[in-house]
KERO-50378 format. One record per residue (C-alpha): residue in three letters; residue number from 0; x, y, z. Coordinates in steps of 0.2 Angstrom, whole numbers. Each point is the difference from the previous one (the first is absolute). Example, Ala and Ser with C-alpha at 12.3 -4.5 7.8 and 13.67 -1.06 7.14 Angstrom:
# KERO-50378
- ALA 0 62 -22 39
- SER 1 6 17 -3
# end
This chain:
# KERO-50378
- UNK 0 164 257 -297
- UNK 1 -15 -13 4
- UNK 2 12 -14 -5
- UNK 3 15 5 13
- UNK 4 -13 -2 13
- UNK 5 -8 -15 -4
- UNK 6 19 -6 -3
- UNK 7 5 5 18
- UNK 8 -16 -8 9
- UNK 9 4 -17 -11
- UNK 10 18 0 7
- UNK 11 -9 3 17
- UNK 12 -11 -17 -3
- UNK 13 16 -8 -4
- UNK 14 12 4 11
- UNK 15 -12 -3 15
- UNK 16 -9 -16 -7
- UNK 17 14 -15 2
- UNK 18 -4 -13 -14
- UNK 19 -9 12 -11
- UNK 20 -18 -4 11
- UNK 21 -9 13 6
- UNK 22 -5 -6 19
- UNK 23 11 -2 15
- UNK 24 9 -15 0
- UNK 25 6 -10 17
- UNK 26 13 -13 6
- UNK 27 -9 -3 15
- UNK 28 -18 -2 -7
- UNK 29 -6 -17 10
- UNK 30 0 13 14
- UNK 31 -10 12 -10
- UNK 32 -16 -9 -2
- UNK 33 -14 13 -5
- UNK 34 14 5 -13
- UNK 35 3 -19 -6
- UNK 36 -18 -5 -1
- UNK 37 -17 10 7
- UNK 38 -6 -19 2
- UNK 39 13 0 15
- UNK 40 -11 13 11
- UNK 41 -3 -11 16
- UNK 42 9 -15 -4
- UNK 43 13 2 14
- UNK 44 16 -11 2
- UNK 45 0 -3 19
- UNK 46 -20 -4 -1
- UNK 47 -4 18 10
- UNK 48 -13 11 -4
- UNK 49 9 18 -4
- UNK 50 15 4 -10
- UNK 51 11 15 -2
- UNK 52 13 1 -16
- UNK 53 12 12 -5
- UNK 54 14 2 -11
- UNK 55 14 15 -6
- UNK 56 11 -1 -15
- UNK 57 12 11 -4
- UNK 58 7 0 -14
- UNK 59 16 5 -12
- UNK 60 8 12 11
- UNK 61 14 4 -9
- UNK 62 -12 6 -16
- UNK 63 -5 19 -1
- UNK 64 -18 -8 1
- UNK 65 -2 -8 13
- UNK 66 -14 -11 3
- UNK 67 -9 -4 18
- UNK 68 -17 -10 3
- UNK 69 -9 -4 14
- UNK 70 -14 -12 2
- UNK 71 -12 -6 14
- UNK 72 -15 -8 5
- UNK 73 -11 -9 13
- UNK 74 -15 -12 -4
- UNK 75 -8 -10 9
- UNK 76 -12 -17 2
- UNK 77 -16 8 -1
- UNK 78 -13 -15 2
- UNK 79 2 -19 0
- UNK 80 -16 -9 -3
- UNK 81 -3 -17 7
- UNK 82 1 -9 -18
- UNK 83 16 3 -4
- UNK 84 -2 19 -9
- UNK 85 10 16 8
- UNK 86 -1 17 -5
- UNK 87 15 12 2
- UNK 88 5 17 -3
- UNK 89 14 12 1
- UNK 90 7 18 -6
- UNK 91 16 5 -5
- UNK 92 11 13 -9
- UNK 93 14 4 -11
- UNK 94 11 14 1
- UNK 95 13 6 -13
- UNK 96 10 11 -5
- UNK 97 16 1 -13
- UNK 98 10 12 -11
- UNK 99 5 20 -2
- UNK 100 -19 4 -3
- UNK 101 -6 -9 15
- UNK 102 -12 -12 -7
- UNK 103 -9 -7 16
- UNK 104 -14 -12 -2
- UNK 105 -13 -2 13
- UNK 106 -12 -14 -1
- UNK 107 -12 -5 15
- UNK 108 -10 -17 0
- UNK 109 -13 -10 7
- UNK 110 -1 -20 -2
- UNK 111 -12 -13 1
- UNK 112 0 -17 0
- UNK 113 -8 -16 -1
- UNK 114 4 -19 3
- UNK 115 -5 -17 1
- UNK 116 8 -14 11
- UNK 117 -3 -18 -7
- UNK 118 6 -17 7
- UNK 119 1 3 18
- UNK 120 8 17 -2
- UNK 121 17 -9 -8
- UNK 122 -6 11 -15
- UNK 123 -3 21 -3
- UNK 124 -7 7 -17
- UNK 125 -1 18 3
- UNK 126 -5 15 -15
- UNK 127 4 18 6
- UNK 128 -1 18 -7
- UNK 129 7 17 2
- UNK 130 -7 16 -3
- UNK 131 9 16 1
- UNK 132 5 14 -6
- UNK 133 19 8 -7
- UNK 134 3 17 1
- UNK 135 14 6 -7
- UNK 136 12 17 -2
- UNK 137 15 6 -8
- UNK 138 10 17 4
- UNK 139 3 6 -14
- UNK 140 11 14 8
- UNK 141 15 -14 1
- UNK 142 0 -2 -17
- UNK 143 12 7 -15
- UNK 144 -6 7 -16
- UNK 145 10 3 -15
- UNK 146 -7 17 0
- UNK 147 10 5 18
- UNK 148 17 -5 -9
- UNK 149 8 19 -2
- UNK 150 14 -11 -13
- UNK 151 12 -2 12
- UNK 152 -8 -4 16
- UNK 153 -18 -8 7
- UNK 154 -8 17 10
- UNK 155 -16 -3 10
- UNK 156 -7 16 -1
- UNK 157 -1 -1 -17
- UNK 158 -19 -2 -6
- UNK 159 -3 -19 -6
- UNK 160 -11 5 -14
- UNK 161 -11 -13 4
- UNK 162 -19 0 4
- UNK 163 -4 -15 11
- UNK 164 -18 -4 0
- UNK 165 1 -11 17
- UNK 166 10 -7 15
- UNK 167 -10 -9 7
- UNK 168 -13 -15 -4
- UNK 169 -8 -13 7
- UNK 170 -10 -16 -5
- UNK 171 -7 -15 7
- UNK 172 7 -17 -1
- UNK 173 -5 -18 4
- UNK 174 9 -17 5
- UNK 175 -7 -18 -2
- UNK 176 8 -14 7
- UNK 177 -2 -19 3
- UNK 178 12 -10 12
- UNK 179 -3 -20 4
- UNK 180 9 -5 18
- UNK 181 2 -18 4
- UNK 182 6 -8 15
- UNK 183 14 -15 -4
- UNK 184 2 -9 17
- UNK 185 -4 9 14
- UNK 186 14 16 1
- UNK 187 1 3 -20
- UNK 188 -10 11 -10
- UNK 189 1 3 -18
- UNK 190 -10 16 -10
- UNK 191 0 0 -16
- UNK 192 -9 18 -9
- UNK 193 0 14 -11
- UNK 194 -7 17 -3
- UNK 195 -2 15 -11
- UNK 196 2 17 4
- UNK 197 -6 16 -9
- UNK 198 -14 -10 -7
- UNK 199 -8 14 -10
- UNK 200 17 7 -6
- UNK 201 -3 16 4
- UNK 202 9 16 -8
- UNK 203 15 7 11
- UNK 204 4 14 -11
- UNK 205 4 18 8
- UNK 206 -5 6 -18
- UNK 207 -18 3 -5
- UNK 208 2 -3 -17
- UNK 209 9 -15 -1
- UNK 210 -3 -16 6
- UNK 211 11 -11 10
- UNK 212 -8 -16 8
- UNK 213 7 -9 14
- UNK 214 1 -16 -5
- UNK 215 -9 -16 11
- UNK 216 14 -10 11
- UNK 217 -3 -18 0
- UNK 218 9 -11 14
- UNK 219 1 -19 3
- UNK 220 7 -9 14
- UNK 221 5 -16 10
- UNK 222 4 3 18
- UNK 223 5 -13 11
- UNK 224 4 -2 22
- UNK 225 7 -15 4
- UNK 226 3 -6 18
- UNK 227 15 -13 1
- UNK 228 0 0 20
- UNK 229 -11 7 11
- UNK 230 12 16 0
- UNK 231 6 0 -19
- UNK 232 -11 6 -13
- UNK 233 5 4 -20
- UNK 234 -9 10 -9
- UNK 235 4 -1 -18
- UNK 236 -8 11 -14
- UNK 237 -4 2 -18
- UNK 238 -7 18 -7
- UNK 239 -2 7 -16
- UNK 240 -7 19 -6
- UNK 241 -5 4 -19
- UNK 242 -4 16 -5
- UNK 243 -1 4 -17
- UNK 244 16 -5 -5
- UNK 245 10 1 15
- UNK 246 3 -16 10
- UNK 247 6 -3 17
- UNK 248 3 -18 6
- UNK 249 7 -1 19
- UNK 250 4 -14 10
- UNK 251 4 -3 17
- UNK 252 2 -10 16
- UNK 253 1 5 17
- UNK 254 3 -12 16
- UNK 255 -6 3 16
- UNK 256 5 -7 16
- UNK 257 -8 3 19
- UNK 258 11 0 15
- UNK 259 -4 0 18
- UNK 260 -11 -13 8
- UNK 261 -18 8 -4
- UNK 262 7 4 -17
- UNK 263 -4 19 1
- UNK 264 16 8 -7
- UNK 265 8 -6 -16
- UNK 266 9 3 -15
- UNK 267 -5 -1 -18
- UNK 268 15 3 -14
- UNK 269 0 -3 -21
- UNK 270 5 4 -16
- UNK 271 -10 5 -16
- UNK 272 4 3 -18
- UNK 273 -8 9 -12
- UNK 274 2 -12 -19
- UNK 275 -6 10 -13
- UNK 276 13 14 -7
- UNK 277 11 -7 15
- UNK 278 -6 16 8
- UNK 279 6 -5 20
- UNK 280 5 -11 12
- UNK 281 -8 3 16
- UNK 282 2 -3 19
- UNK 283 -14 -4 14
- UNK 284 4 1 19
- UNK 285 -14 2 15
- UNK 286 -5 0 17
- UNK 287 -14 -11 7
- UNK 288 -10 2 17
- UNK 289 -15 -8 0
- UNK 290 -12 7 -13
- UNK 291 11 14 -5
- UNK 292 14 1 -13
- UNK 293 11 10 -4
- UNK 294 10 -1 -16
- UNK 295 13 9 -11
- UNK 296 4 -5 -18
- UNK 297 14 6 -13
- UNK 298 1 1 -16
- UNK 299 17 -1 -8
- UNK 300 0 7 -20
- UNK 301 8 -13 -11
- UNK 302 -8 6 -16
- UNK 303 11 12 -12
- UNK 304 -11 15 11
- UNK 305 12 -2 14
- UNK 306 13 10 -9
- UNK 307 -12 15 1
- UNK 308 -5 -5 19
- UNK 309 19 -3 5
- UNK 310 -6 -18 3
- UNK 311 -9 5 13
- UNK 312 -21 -5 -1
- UNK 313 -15 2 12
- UNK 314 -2 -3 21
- UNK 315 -18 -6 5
- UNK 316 -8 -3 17
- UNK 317 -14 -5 6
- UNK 318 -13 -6 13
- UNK 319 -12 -13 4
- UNK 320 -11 0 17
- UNK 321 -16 -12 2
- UNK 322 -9 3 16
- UNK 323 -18 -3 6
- UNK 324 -8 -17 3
- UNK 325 -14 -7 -14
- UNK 326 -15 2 8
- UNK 327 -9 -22 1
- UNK 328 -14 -4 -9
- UNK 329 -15 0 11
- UNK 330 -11 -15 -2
- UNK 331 -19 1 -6
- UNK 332 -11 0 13
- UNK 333 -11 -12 -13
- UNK 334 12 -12 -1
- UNK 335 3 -17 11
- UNK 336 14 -3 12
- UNK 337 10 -14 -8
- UNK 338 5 -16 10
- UNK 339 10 -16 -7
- UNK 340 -13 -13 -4
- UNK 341 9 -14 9
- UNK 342 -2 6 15
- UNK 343 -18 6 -2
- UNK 344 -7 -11 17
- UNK 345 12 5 12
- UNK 346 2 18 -2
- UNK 347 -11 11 10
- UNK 348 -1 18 7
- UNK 349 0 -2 18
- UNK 350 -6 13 11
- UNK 351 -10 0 17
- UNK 352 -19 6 3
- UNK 353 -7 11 15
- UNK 354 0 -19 10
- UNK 355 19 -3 -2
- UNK 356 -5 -15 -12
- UNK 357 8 -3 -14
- UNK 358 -6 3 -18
- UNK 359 7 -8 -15
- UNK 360 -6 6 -18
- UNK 361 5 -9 -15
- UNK 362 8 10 -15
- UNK 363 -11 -8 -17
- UNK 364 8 9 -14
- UNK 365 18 -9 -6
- UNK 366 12 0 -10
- UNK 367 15 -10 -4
- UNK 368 15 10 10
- UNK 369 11 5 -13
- UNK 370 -13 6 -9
- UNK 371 -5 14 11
- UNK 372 3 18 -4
- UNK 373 13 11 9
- UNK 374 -14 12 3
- UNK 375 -11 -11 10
- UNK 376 15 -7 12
- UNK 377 -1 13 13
- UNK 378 -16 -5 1
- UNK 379 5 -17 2
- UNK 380 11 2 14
- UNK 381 -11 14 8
- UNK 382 -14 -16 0
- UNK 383 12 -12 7
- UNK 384 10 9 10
- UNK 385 4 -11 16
- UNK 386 -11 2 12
- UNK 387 6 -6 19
- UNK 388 -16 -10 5
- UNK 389 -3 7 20
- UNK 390 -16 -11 1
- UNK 391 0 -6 19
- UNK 392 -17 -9 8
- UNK 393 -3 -6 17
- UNK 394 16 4 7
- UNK 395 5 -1 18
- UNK 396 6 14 9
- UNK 397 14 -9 7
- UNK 398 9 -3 -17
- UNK 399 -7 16 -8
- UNK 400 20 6 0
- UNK 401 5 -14 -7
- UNK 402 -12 1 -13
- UNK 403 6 18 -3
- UNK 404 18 -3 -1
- UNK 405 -5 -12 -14
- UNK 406 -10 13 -10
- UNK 407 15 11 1
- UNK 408 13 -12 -6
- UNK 409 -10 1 -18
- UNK 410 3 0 -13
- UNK 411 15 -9 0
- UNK 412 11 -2 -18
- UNK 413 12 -17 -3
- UNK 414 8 2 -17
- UNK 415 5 -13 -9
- UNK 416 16 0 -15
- UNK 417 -3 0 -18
- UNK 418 -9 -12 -5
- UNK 419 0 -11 15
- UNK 420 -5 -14 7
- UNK 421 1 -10 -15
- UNK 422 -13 -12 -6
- UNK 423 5 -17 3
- UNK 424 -5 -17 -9
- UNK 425 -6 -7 16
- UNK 426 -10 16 7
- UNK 427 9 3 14
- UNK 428 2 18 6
- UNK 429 17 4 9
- UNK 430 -5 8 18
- UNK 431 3 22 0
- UNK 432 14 -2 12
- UNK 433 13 -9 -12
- UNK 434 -4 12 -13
- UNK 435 2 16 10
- UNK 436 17 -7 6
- UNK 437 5 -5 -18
- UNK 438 -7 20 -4
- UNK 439 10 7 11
- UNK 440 17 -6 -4
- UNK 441 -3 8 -20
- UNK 442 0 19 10
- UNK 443 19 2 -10
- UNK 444 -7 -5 -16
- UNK 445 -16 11 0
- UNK 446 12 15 8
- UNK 447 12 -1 -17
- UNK 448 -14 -3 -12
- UNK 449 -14 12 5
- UNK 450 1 17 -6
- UNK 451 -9 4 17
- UNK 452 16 5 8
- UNK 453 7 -12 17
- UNK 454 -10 11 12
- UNK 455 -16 -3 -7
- UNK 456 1 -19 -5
- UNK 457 8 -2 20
- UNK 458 -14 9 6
- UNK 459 -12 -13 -9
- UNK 460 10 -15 5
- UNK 461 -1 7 18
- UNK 462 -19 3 -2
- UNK 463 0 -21 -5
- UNK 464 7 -3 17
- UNK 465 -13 12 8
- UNK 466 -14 -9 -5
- UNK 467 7 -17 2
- UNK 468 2 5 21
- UNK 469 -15 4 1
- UNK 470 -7 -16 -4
- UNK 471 7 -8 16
- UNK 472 -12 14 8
- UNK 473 -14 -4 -8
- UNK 474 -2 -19 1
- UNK 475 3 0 18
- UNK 476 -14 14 4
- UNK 477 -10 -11 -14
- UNK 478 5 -18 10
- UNK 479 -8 9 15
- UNK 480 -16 5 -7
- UNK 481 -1 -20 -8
- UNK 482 1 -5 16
- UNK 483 -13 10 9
- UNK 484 -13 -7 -11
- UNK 485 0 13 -16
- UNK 486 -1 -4 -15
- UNK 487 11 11 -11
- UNK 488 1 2 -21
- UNK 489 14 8 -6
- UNK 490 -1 9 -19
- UNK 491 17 -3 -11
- UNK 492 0 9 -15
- UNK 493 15 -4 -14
- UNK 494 7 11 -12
- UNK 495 15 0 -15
- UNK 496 10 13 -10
- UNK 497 -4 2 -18
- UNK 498 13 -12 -6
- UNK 499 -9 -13 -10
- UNK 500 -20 -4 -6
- UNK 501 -15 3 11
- UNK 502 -3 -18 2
- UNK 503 17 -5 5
- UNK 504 3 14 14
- UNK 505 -17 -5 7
- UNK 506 6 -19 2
- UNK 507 15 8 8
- UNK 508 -12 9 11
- UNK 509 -9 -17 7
- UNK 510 18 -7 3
- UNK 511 6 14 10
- UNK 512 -14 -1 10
- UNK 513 -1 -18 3
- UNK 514 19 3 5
- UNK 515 -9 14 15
- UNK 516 -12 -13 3
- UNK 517 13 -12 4
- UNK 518 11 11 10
- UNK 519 -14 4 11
- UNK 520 -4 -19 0
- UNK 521 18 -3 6
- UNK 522 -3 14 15
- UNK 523 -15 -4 5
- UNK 524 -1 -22 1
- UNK 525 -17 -7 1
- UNK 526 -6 18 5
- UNK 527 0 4 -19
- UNK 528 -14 -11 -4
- UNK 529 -11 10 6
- UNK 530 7 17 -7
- UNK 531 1 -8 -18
- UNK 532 -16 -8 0
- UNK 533 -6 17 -4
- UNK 534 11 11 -6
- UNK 535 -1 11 -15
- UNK 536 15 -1 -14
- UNK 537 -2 12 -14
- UNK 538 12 -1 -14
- UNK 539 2 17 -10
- UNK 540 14 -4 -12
- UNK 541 7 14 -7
- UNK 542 -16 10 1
- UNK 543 4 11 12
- UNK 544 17 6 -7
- UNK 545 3 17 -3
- UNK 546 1 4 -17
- UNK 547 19 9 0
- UNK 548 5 -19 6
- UNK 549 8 -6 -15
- UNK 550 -3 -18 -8
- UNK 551 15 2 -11
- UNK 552 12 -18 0
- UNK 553 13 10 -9
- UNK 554 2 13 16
- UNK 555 2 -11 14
- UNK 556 6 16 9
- UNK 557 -20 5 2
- UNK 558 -6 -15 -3
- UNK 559 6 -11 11
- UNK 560 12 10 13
- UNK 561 -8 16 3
- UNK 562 -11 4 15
- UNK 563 -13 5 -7
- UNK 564 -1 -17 -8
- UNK 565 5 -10 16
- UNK 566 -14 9 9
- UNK 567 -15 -7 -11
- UNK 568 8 -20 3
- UNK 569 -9 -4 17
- UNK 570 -12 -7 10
- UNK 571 -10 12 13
- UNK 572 -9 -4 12
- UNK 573 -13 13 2
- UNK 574 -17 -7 7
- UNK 575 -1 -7 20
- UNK 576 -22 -6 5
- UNK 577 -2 -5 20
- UNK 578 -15 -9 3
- UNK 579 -6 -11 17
- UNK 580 -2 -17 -2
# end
């Protein structure tokens, strides 16, 4: 009698295990990543912190067994350490359950991983592991013995003849796995891994005198997001699944697209096929909104099973939320603010003491701009943060407002447009007022090619003419101070985007602010001499840039015509000193 029920559990395996494997397969398993490859646990696609995944297939429904199997899981960026080394973690389980004796299979996990990022985080070798444990059980009250056959007729009531030593077991399981992301350009990533599952292969018998061992899955992949436009992405895959002999090749591509001007709904749509055995062809279709997704797959049975499943095959869906910032590296209290050396005499922290004089202090410790480390650039911009000089000595009452109206005007911001003014053979620097009106007849062009949206880029261009007016405010409440007998210095500090060396954008710097000079020049007549004679020009370059400013020549859209980048090409002027004669 022993063999009819160890024949009726094999049929169990093999009904409710597609391709002879033991494990849960998936269509959609790039949205699956603790499943995939352990070595995925706080590796995010949109850069946040926290992840949730889930995914349900149902399966064969037209089959007296059918099969269901649900999986989800969250993980997380644990730790990342200022050399390049992260830590992340997650837990997960997997629930399922198939045939007449209700074989169900509950398996919780708990992840860890590890990684390295290497050539300015354009590369990611991570190594992760799972630990769980599987617990299984089996009704054996749905099941049919040859011993409740009367000889006409199956009758339940009839005793099985059968003495079943267990229903239920349980044993641990481990998963290694090992995934390599690169960057190619800036909005394509490709991950390249494998892993192995049941490491110890351990034994899934219900029987205690025979042995049955789960064999080890192994799975290799090569994954791919490729981003055509700036709202188009494909993401093309390759993923294949051993175990023991039954093997699994699937592979798939799905496109996504973004709508809307912020790009926070979109669509993503596919198609998959599963090569060996010609087991099914297979259908993707999902929602996008933000960080979430949404997405459905089907798979439609070609192989010679669809005559038993009427043709009919499995329905997937599943879910994929990030949320949660990543939490910045703080810098070491031990270690030096960093400064470009080329500007190493002129920059200064400027602040006033208890007798309104002002104070500069030279920064020593330099290095070469685009050499600095992301961690210490807040403290860069903390350190040289404009500071509006208020330093006012010997000042008559009678022109105290006028003195006042000046400090209020600061600091005052005169952008520039990529990459202008232009160096010329012969040195000369074109005066600010032909580039602003040569600036402000592009507002079209930026409008069409920033991904900014109209209103924000208008506002921005609106903001250019702002600050231009107010100029004509300032040079005459400065001509009236000249001509009392003060003697004014005026600070002029220059800054660039990203787009191009350190050395370059600093040059541009100096000719943007020999442009101001100039245009101040041309405002005030001979009254300038005096104001020039001793003012301070500080060239920054691209110093000061945010780092979400992007120095990419192939995405001109960020590059060149967003706000964000327009905002950086400038020349403030942020310092006013009133003395007496």
């Amino acid at each position: 009698m022993k063999r009819y029920l160890i024949l009726s559990l094999l049929v169990i395996a093999a009904i409710t295990r597609p391709a002879k494997a033991q494990d849960p397969h998936f269509s959609q398993i790039q949205y699956n990543p603790l499943y995939l490859n352990p070595a995925f646990a706080g590796v995010t696609e949109y850069g946040k912190a926290n992840r949730l995944a889930g995914i349900y297939r149902d399966q064969w429904r037209t089959l007296p067994v059918p099969y269901s199997t649900t999986n989800a899981s969250f993980d997380r960026l644990l730790k990342k350490f200022p050399k390049g080394w992260l830590i992340g973690g997650g837990v997960s389980f997997l629930y399922d359950r198939a045939g007449d004796g209700h074989l169900s299979i509950f398996n919780p996990n708990l992840t860890m991983n590890f990684g390295k990022y290497f050539n300015k985080e354009k590369q990611l070798l991570t190594l992760g592991i799972t630990a769980g444990v599987t617990i299984k059980s089996l009704d054996y009250l749905g099941l049919q013995f040859d011993n409740q056959y009367n000889g006409s007729s199956f009758d339940p009531n009839l005793p099985t003849g059968e003495a079943f030593s267990n229903n239920n077991i349980s044993y641990p399981n481990f998963t290694l796995g090992l995934n390599f992301r690169t960057k190619i350009k800036e909005k394509s990533t490709l991950d390249i891994g494998a892993s192995t599952s049941n490491l110890h292969q351990p034994n899934q018998n219900f029987l205690y005198y025979t042995s049955s061992k789960l064999p080890s899955r192994h799975t290799a992949y090569a994954k791919a997001k490729v981003g055509i436009k700036d709202n188009w992405n494909i993401q093309p895959g390759v993923f294949f699944e051993n175990q023991k002999k039954a093997n699994q090749v699937l592979i798939n591509a799905i496109a996504e697209v973004r709508f809307s001007e912020k790009k926070n709904f979109g669509l993503g749509f596919g198609a998959g096929y599963r090569a060996i055995g010609n087991d099914a062809a297979i259908a993707y279709l999902s929602f996008l909104y933000k960080t979430l997704r949404v997405g459905a797959a089907y798979d439609f049975n070609v192989s010679s099973f669809r005559k038993a499943t009427k043709a009919q095959g499995a329905f997937e869906l599943a879910l994929n939320y990030e949320f949660g910032s990543v939490k910045k590296e703080k810098p070491c209290p031990k270690c030096p603010t960093y400064v470009p050396s080329s500007i190493e005499t002129i920059v200064r922290v400027k602040y006033q003491d208890s007798a309104n004089n002002l104070v500069d202090t030279i920064i020593t410790n330099f290095i070469p701009a685009d050499t600095v480390p992301h961690q210490y650039t807040d403290s860069i911009e903390l350190i040289l943060k404009p500071v509006v000089m208020k330093t006012v000595n010997n000042i008559d009452q009678t022109i105290t407002k006028t003195t006042e109206k000046i400090m209020s005007m600061l600091p005052i911001e005169l952008y520039f447009d990529n990459d202008i003014p232009k160096e010329r053979k012969d040195g000369d620097i074109a005066d600010y007022t032909s580039l602003y009106t040569t600036y402000k007849t592009r507002i079209k062009e930026f409008t069409s090619k920033s991904k900014d949206g109209s209103s924000s880029v208008s506002q921005f261009f609106a903001d250019i003419d702002k600050s231009y007016s107010r100029v004509d405010d300032i040079t005459k409440e400065l001509s009236n101070l000249v001509d009392s007998g003060y003697v004014v210095t005026l600070e002029f500090r220059g800054y660039a985007s990203p787009l191009a060396s350190a050395e370059y954008n600093q040059k541009l710097s100096e000719r943007r602010i020999t442009s101001i000079i100039k245009f101040f020049g041309n405002r005030l007549g001979e009254k300038f001499k005096i104001l020039a004679g001793s003012a301070l020009a500080v060239p920054f370059g691209k110093t000061m840039a945010p780092k979400d400013i992007s120095d990419n020549r192939q995405d001109l859209a960020h590059s060149v015509y967003s706000v964000g980048a327009s905002r950086q090409r400038k020349v403030e002027v942020v310092g006013i000193k009133i003395e007496k004669k």
